[in-house]
Structures are given as C-alpha cells and as structure tokens.
N, C-alpha and C positions, 0 to 999 in steps of 0.2 A: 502447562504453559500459562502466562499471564498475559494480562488485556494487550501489552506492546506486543506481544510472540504473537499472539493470536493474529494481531491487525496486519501484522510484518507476513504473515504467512499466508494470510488472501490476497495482500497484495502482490505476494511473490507466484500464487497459483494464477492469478489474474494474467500478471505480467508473461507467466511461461506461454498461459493457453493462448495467448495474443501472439507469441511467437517473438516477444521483443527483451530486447538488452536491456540493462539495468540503466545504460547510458544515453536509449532511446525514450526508455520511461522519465527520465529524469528533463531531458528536453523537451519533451513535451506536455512535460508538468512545471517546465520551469524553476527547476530544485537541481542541485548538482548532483550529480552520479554518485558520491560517495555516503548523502545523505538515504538516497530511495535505499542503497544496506545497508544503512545503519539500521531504517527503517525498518525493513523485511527484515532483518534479526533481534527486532524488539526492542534494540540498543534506545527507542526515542519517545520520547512520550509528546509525539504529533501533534501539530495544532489543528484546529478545525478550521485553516484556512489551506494547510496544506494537504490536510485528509482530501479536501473538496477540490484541489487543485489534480490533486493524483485519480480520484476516480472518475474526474472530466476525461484526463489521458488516458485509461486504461477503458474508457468507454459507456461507465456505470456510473452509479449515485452515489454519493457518500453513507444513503440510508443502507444499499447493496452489501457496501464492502464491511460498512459495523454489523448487520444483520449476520451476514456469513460467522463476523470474529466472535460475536456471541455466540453462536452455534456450537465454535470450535471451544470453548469457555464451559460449555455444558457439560 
C-alpha cells in the first residue's frame, strides 16, 4: 500500500469502530460523502486541513491517524 492507502485505511478502521457511515463521517468533518471514499481508497492526497478536520470527527488527532498510517507503511 502507499501513504494515501495507508491514511484511507485508518480512517476507514476509525470510522467502522465508531460504528458510523461514510455520510455521518463526512458531516461531521464537514466534507462531502463521496470525498471521505475517495479518501479511505487512497484515491486523494489530503490536505492537512482536512486530515485535521476528519480526526476531530472521528474523535482523535491528526498525529493519531498518521502515526497508525505509518505503522501500516512498515
């Protein structure tokens, strides 16, 4: 996987274990539903305004969600 797969795939494990829709994450990140999969399948190379906006929603830090994508990078 590469650094978008990685990032896309914490934020999809985040989003499951929270129990929520791709269209509830995206509401309350403020980004439209079709962006957060584009996301979660790597398809985006993210900004750091929107990285920080999605791990407010999803409950965690922005440092949280890269640490994890690094991990999975390993």
């Amino acid at each position: 996987m590469n650094e978008q797969e990685c990032f896309g795939s914490v934020v999809r494990s985040r989003r499951l274990a929270l129990g929520i829709s791709q269209e509830e994450l995206a509401a309350r990140a403020k980004v439209h539903r079709t962006y957060v999969g584009s996301v979660e399948r790597g398809e985006r190379n993210i900004s750091l305004l929107n990285i920080h906006a999605l791990a407010k929603a999803l409950g965690t830090t922005a440092g949280s969600l890269l640490t994890e994508a690094d991990k999975l990078m390993e």
